[in-house]
C-alpha positions as CSV (number, residue, x, y, z in Angstrom):
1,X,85.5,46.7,199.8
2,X,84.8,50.3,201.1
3,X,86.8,51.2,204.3
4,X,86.6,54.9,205.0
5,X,85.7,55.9,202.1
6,X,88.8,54.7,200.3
7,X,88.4,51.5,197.9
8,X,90.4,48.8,198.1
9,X,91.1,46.7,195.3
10,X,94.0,44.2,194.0
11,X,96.8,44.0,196.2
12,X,98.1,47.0,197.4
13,X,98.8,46.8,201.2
14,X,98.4,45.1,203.8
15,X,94.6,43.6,203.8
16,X,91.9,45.5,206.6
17,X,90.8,41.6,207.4
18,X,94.3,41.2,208.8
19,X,93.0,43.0,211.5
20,X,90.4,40.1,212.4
21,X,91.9,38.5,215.6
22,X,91.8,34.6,214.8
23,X,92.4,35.2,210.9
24,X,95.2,35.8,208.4
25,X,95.1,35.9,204.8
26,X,98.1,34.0,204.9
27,X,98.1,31.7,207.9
28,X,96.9,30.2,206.1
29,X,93.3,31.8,204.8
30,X,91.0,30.0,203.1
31,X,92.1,26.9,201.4
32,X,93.0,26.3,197.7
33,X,90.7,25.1,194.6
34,X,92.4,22.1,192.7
35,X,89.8,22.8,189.5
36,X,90.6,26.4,189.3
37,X,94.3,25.9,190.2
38,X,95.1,22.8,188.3
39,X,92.7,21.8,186.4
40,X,92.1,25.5,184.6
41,X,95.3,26.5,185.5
42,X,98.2,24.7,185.4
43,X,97.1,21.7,183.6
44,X,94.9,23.3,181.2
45,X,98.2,25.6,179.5
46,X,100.9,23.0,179.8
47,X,99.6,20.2,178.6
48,X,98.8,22.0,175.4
49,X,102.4,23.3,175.4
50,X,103.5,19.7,176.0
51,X,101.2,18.7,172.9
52,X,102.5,21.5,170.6
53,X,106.4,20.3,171.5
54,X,105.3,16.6,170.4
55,X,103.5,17.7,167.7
56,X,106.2,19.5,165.6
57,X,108.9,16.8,166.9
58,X,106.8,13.6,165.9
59,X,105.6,15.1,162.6
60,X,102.0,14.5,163.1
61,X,99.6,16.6,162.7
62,X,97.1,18.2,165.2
63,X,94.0,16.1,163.4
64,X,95.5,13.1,163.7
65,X,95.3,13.7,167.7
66,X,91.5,14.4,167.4
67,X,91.5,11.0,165.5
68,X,93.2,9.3,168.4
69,X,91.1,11.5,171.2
70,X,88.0,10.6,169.0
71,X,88.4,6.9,168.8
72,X,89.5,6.9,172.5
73,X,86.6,4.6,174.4
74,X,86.8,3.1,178.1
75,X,85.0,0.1,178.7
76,X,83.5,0.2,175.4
77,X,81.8,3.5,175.9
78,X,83.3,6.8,174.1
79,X,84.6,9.6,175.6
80,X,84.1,12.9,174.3
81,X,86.3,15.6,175.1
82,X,86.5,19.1,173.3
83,X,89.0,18.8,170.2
84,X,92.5,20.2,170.3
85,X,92.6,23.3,168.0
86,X,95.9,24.2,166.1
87,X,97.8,26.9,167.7
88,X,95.8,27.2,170.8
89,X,97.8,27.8,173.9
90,X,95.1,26.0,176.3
91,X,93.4,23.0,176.1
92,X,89.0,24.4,175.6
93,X,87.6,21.7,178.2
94,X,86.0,22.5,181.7
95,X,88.0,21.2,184.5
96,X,86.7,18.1,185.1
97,X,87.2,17.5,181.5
98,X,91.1,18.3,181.9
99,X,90.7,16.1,184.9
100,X,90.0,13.2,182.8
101,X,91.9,14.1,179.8
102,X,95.3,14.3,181.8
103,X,94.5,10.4,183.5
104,X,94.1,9.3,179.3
105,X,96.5,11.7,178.0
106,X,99.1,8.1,177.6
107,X,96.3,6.2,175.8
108,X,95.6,9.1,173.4
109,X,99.3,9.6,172.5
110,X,101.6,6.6,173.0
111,X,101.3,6.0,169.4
112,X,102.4,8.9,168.3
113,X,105.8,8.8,170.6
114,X,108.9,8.0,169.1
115,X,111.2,8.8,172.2
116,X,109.6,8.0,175.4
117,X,112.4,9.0,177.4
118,X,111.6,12.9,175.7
119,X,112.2,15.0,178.9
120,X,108.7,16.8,178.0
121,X,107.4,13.8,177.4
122,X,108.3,12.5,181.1
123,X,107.2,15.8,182.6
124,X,103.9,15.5,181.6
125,X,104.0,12.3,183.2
126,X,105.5,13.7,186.6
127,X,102.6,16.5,186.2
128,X,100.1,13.2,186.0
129,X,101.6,12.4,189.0
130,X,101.5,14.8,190.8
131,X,97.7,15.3,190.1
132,X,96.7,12.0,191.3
133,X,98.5,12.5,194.6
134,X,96.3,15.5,194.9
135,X,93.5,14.0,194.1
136,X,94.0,11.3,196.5
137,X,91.4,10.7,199.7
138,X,94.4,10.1,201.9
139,X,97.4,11.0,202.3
140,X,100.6,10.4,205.1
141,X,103.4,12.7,205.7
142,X,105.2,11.0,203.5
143,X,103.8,11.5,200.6
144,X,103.3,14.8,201.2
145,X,106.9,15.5,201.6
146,X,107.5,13.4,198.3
147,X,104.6,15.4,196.9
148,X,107.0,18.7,197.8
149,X,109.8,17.2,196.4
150,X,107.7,16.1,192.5
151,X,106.5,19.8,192.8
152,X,109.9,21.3,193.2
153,X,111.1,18.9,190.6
154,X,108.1,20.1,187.5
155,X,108.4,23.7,188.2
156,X,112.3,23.6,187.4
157,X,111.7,21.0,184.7
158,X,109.2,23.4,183.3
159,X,111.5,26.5,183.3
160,X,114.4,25.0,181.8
161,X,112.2,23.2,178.8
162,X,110.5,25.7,178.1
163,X,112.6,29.4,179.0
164,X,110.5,31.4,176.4
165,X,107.4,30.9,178.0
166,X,107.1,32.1,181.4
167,X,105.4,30.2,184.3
168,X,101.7,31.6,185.5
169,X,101.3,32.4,189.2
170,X,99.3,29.0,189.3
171,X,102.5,27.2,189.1
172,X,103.5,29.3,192.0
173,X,100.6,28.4,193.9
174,X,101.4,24.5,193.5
175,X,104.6,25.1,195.8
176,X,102.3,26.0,198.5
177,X,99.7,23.0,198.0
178,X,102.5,20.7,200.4
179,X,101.8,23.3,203.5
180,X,98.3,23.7,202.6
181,X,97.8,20.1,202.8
182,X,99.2,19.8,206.0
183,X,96.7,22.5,207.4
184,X,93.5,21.4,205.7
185,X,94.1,17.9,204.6
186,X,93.2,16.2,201.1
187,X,92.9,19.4,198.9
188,X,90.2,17.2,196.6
189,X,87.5,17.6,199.7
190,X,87.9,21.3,200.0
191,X,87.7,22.2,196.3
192,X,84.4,24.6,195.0
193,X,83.6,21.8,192.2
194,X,81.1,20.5,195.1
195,X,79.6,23.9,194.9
196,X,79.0,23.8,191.0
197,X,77.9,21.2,191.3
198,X,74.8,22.3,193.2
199,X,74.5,25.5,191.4
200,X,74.0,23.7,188.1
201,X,71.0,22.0,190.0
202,X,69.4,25.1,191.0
203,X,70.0,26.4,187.2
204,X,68.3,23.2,185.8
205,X,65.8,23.9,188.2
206,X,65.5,27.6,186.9
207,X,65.4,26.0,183.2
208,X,62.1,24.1,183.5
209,X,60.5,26.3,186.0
210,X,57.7,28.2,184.4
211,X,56.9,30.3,187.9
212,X,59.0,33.2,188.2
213,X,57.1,35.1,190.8
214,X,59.0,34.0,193.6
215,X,62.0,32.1,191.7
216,X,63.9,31.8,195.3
217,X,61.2,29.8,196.9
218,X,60.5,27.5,194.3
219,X,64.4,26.7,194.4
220,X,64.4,26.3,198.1
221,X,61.5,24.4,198.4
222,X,62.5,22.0,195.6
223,X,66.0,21.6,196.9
224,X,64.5,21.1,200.7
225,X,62.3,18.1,198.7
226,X,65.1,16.3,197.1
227,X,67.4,16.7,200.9
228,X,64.2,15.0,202.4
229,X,64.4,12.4,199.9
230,X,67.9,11.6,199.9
231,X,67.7,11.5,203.6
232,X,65.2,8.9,203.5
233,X,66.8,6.8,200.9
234,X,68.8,3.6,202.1
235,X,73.0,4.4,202.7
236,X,74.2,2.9,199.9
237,X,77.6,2.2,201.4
238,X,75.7,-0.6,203.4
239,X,76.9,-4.4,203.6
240,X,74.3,-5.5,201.4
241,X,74.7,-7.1,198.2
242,X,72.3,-5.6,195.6
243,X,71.4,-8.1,192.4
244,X,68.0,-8.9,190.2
245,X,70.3,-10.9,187.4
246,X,70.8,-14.3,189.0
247,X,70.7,-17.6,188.1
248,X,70.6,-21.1,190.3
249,X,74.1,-22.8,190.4
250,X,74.4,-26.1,188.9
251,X,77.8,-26.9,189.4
252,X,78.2,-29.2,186.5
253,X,78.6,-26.0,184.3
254,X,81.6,-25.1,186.5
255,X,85.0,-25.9,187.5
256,X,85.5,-28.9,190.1
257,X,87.0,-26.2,192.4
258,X,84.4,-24.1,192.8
259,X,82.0,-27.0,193.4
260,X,83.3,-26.8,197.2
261,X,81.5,-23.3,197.3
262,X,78.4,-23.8,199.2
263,X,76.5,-21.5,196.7
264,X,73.2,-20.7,195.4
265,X,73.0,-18.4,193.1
266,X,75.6,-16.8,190.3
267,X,75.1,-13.8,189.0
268,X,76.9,-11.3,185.9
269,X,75.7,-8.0,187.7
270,X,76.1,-7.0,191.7
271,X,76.3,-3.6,193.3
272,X,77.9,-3.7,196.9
273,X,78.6,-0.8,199.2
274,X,77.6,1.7,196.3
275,X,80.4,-0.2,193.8
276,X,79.0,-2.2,190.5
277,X,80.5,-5.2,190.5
278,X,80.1,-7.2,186.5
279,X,81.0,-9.7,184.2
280,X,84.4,-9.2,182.5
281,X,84.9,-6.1,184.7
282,X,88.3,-5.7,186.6
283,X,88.8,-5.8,190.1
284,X,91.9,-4.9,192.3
285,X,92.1,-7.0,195.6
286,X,95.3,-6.7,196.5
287,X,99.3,-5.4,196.4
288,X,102.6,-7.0,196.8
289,X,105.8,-6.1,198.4
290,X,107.0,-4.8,195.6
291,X,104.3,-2.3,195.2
292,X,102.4,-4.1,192.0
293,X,98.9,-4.7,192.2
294,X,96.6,-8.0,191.9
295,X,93.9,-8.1,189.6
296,X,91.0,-10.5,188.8
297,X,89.1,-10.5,185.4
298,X,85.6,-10.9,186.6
299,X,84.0,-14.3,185.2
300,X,81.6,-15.2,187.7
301,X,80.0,-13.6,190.8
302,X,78.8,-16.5,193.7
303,X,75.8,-14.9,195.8
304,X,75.0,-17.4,199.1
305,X,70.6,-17.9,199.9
306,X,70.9,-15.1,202.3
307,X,72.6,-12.7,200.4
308,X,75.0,-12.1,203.2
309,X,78.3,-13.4,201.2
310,X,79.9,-12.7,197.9
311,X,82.5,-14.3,196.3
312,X,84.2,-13.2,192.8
313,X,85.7,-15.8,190.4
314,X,87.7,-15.4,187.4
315,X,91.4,-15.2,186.3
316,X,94.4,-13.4,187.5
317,X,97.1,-11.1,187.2
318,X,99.2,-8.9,188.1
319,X,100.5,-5.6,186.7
320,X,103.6,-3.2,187.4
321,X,103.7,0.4,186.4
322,X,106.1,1.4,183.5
323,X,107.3,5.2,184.2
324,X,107.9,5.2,180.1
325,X,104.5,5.0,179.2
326,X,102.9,6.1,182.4
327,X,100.8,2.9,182.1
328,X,100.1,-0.3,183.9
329,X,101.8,-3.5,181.9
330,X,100.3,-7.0,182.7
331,X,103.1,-9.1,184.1
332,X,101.9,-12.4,184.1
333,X,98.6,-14.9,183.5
334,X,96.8,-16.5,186.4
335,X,94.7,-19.8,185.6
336,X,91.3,-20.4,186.7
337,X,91.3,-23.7,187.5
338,X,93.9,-23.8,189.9
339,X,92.3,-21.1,191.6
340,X,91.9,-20.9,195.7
341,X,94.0,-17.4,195.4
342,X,91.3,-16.5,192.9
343,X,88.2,-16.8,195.1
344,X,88.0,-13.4,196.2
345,X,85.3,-12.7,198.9
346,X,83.8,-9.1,199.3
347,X,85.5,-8.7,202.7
348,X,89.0,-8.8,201.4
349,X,88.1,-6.3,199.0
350,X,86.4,-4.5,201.5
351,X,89.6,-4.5,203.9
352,X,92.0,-3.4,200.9
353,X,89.9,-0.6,199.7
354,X,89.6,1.0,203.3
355,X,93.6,0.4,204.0
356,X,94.4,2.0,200.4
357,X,91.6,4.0,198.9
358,X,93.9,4.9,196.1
359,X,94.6,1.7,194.0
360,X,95.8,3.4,191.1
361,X,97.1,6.7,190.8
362,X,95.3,6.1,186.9
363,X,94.3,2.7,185.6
């Protein structure tokens, strides 16, 4: 910035756009990026510290946690995520890599634990945390003030497990997320992923373009095409149930209790309200008192002639989180015969996801 002449770079004084009359640099500016902040921040140095630490006190080695990060899959398909390198202070993935490496991190490790009450152990866990409540789609006042309180919590945890390596001014920067929260809202709308995201179109774009002459027309007219289209495409968050894998019911391959059903076709595969509902998927329709959730192991999906009503049937149960592990446990077995709780229509799963869009902090 050139005021006068004079240059003005890093923080040095009080900042000319200060002077602007409805904005402040600190009132509170512009607001934070989670991927930048957490994700390539935060995240990205300490859970490679926490790694390190569990590393040298389990005796394993740092190949054996590629083995277990290798051979990690969800729903059958594998995950690949950039390999931990020996001595490295930071873990080498992008941010939404660490994103999705911090939700696993229990799966790839729990193993390799032989104290799971380790206090770094169960500050990594409290850093988990504290990144789903970020990246949550709503949030009370409540939580935010618990969300204060985890934040509070880490940062000493990290200072006094870890004295010989000092904090980043990231970690300072999480102690204002609370406040910034309250001004903006959910953080995980505001972040510049979003725009990355678009600028890796236009560079694809760029990629297989072989006209150069006037390189921003092409991407303006091309992004202008795809807006058109996308506008003209059906919402897919409508009430209508999407499936071209049916069969006709014959209810003397089912249960007697589902023969009550009046049902024409089942079906392995549905997508509704931009969701893909399938066979021996899972599917959370509801909490109890107690704050453990309800889950049904997908066996059958019911469609009605009209397509207007869906019912999901298969077995239940329910699971509790364990603050060890930082997992869910199954608690207990549902059977599918005796099953009127188990008949789950698409409007009770509807209701719940609206009232709690955050089932899981990580499943």
């Amino acid at each position: 910035m050139l005021v006068n002449d004079n240059h003005y770079r890093k923080v040095k004084s009080d900042s000319v756009l200060n002077r602007l009359t409805h904005f402040h640099v600190c009132s509170p500016g512009l607001p934070p990026c989670l991927g930048h902040d957490i994700f390539e921040g935060v995240v990205q140095y300490d859970v490679m510290l926490v790694l390190n630490y569990l590393i040298k006190k389990n005796n394993c080695s740092i190949e054996t946690l590629n083995i277990c990060l290798h051979n990690l899959k969800v729903n059958d398909i594998s995950v690949n995520f950039p390999p931990f390198e020996e001595k490295n202070e930071r873990l080498l993935g992008s941010a939404h890599e660490n994103l999705l490496l911090i939700q696993l991190i229990p799966f790839v490790i729990v193993n390799l634990l032989t104290d799971l009450e380790d206090p770094v152990w169960q500050m990594l866990l409290l850093l988990r945390k504290i990144c789903g409540i970020l990246l949550s789609a709503k949030l009370s006042v409540g939580q935010v003030f618990h969300l204060k309180y985890m934040m509070n919590q880490y940062i000493t945890e990290r200072l006094q497990l870890f004295p010989e390596i000092p904090l980043r001014p990231k970690h300072h920067y999480l102690l204002h997320y609370p406040h910034l929260i309250i001004q903006f809202g959910p953080l995980k709308y505001l972040w510049t992923l979003h725009f990355e995201s678009k600028h890796i179109y236009f560079k694809t774009i760029v990629k297989h373009c072989p006209n150069f002459r006037n390189i921003l027309l092409s991407l303006s007219e091309k992004h202008q095409l795809l807006q058109a289209l996308q506008a003209h495409q059906p919402n897919v968050y409508e009430d209508k149930i999407i499936s071209d894998k049916v069969v006709h019911y014959e209810s003397k391959y089912y249960s007697h209790t589902f023969q009550i059903l009046l049902v024409v076709f089942v079906s392995e595969y549905v997508c509704y309200r931009g969701t893909i509902y399938k066979k021996s998927s899972f599917l959370c329709y509801g909490q109890d008192q107690y704050g453990d959730f309800f889950i049904l192991d997908l066996k059958n999906i019911i469609i009605d002639k009209n397509y207007t009503k869906l019912l999901f049937i298969g077995q239940s149960f329910t699971i509790c989180y364990d603050n060890c592990l930082g997992l869910y446990n199954k608690l207990s077995d549902g059977k599918l015969e005796a099953c009127l709780h188990l008949i789950v229509t698409c409007s009770q799963v509807k209701k719940f996801a609206e009232r709690r869009r955050k089932l899981f902090i990580y499943s």
